[in-house]
N, C-alpha and C positions, 0 to 999 in steps of 0.2 A: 095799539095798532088795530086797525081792523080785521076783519075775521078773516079778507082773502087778501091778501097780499096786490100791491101792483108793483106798476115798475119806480123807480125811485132813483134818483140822483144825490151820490154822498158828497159833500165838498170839503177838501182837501182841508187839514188845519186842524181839525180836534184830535186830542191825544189823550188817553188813559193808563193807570199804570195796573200792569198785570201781574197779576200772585207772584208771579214766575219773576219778580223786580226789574220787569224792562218796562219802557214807555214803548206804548203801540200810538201808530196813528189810525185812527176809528176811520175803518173801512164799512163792508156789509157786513151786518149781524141780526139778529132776532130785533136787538132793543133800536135800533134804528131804522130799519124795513121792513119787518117784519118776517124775514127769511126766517124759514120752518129746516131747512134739512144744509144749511151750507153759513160758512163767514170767512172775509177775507179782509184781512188784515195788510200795511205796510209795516214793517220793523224796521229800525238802524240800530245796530250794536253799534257802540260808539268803542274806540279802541281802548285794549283792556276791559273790554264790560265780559260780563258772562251772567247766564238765569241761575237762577235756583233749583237745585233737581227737582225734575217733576215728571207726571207721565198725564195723559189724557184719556181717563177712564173712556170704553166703546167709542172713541173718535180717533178717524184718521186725520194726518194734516200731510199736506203738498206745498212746498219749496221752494220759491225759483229766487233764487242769487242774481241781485242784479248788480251789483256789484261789494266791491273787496273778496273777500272768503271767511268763515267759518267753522272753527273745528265742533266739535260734539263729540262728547263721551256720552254712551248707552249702552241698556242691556241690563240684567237682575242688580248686578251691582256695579254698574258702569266701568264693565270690563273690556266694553270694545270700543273703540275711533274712528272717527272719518274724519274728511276733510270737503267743504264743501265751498267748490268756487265760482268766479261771474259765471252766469252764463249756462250754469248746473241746475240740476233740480234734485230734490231731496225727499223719498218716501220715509214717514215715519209710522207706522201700526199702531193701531189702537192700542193702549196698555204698556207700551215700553216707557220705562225710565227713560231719561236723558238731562244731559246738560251740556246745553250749547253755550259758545263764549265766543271771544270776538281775541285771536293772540299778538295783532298786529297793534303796537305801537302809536301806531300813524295815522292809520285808514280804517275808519268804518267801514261796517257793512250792513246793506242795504236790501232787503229779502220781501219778495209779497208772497203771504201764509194764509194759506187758504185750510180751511179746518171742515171734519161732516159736525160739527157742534152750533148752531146758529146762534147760540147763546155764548159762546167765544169761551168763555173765563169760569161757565158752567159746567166743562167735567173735568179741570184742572186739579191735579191732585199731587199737591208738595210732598217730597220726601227728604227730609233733612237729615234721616242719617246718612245719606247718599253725599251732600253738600261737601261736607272735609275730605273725602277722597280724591279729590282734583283741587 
């Protein structure tokens, strides 16, 4: 990328798979625009799907449910829950655990994940003694 960033147009269609074992579809990141301080991502849990525990060393990441819902266990040792539906949006803090999953059967769900990491998959940090607890 060049050394200053411009503006940039991503097109819909490419997908990666992330530490966390979901397919993203490749939104804005570092390795495609050049963005320095932000990445945003589309997700689909596919029904029954769920991540890997993991947390996002110094990066926040922001939420928005566009559709289905989402539960998520987090916290030191993913003692605590929510539920997160269309139309919601979701703060997650730098450094917490988590693991989000998808419990419906049926229906995906569909979320655009905006992270402060531009490098996306660069402060991802697995924790798998956390995994068998859910």
């Amino acid at each position: 990328m060049a050394s200053r960033p411009t503006c940039a147009v991503v097109h819909a269609g490419e997908t990666y798979q992330g530490k966390q074992a979901f397919t993203y579809f490749a939104g804005i990141s570092a390795e495609n625009t050049g963005a320095r301080r932000i990445c945003m991502h589309l997700l689909t849990i596919p029904p029954g799907g769920r991540a890997r525990a993991h947390l996002h060393e110094d990066h926040e990441t922001a939420i928005h449910v566009i559709s289905g819902q989402a539960g998520m266990w987090y916290g030191e040792k993913l003692e605590e829950h929510l539920v997160v539906r269309a139309g919601e949006f979701l703060y997650i803090p730098a450094g917490v655990p988590h693991l989000p999953y998808n419990s419906s059967e049926t229906e995906a769900c569909t979320a655009v994940i905006a992270r402060t990491d531009p490098n996306e998959q660069e402060s991802v940090v697995l924790r798998p003694e956390l995994d068998a607890l859910y």
